[in-house]
N, C-alpha and C positions, 0 to 999 in steps of 0.2 A: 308560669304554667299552672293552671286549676287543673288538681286530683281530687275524685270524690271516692271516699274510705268509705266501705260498708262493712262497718266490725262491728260486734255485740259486745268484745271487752274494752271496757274506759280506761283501762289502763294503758293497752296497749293503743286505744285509739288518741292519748295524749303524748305514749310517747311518738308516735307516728306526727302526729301533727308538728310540736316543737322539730323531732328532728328535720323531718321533712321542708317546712319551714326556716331552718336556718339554712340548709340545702339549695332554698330560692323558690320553693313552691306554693304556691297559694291553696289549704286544704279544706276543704267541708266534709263532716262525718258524719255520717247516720247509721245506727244500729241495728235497721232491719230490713227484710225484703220490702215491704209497701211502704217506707221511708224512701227506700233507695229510688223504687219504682217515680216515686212523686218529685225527686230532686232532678232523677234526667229527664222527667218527661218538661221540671221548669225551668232546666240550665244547660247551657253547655261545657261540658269536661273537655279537657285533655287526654285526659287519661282515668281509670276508675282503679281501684286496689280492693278487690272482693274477695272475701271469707266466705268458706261455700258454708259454714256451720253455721244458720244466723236464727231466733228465735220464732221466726213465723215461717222457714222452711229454708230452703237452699238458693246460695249464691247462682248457683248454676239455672235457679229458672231466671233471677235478673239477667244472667246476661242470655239466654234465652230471646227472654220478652224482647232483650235489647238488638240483639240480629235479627229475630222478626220482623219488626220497625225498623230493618236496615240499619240500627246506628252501630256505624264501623269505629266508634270512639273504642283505642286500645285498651282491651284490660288485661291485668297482671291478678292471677289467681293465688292470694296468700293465705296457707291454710296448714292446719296441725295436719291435714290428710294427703300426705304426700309418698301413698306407693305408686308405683308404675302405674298400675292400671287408673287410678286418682287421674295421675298427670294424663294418661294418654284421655281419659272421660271430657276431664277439663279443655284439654284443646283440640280435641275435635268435636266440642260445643262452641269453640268461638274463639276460645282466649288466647290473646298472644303469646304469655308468658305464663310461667306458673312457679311462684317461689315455698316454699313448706318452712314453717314455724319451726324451730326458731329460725331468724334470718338476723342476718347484718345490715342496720339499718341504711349501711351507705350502699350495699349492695341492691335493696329496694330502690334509691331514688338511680342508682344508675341504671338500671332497667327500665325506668320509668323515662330516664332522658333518650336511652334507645329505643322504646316503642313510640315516640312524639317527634 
């Protein structure tokens, strides 16, 4: 299964990848909204794991742009910003899932197997 991360921290976007990775998933990261924009418009995902906090503006106009273009590919919204109204913003923009930092990273990839 290919998941494409769009996280701004290297940190956590290596331990995402290794764990994810040993987990069974095939991952590619990019750290900002017109990186991301440029990977789904030249791949197909499985599944996407978006950070709405990213350097050139918000997770949520990616997956935006991405329901506009119809692409129903699942994403799982994981973000330091997780009050109620956060969560209710996040998915009733799109997103199937919505997990908040910190997270257990077996709990991401089982989410990940449930939305795929």
């Amino acid at each position: 299964m290919r998941i494409l991360i769009v996280e701004d921290d290297e940190v956590l976007i290596d331990g995402l990848k290794v764990g994810l990775g040993l987990a069974g998933f095939t991952v590619d990261a990019v750290e900002t909204c017109a990186d991301a924009a440029a990977a789904l418009h030249a791949s197909t995902f499985d599944a996407v794991v978006l950070d709405l906090m990213l350097p050139d503006g918000s997770g949520l106009d990616v997956l935006a742009e991405m329901r506009q273009r119809d692409d129903a590919t699942p994403v799982l919204l994981l973000t330091a910003r997780d009050s109620v109204a956060d969560r209710v913003s996040g998915l009733d923009a799109g997103a199937d899932d919505y997990l908040g930092k910190p997270f257990d990273l077996d709990e991401v990839a089982a989410r990940l197997r449930a939305l795929t």
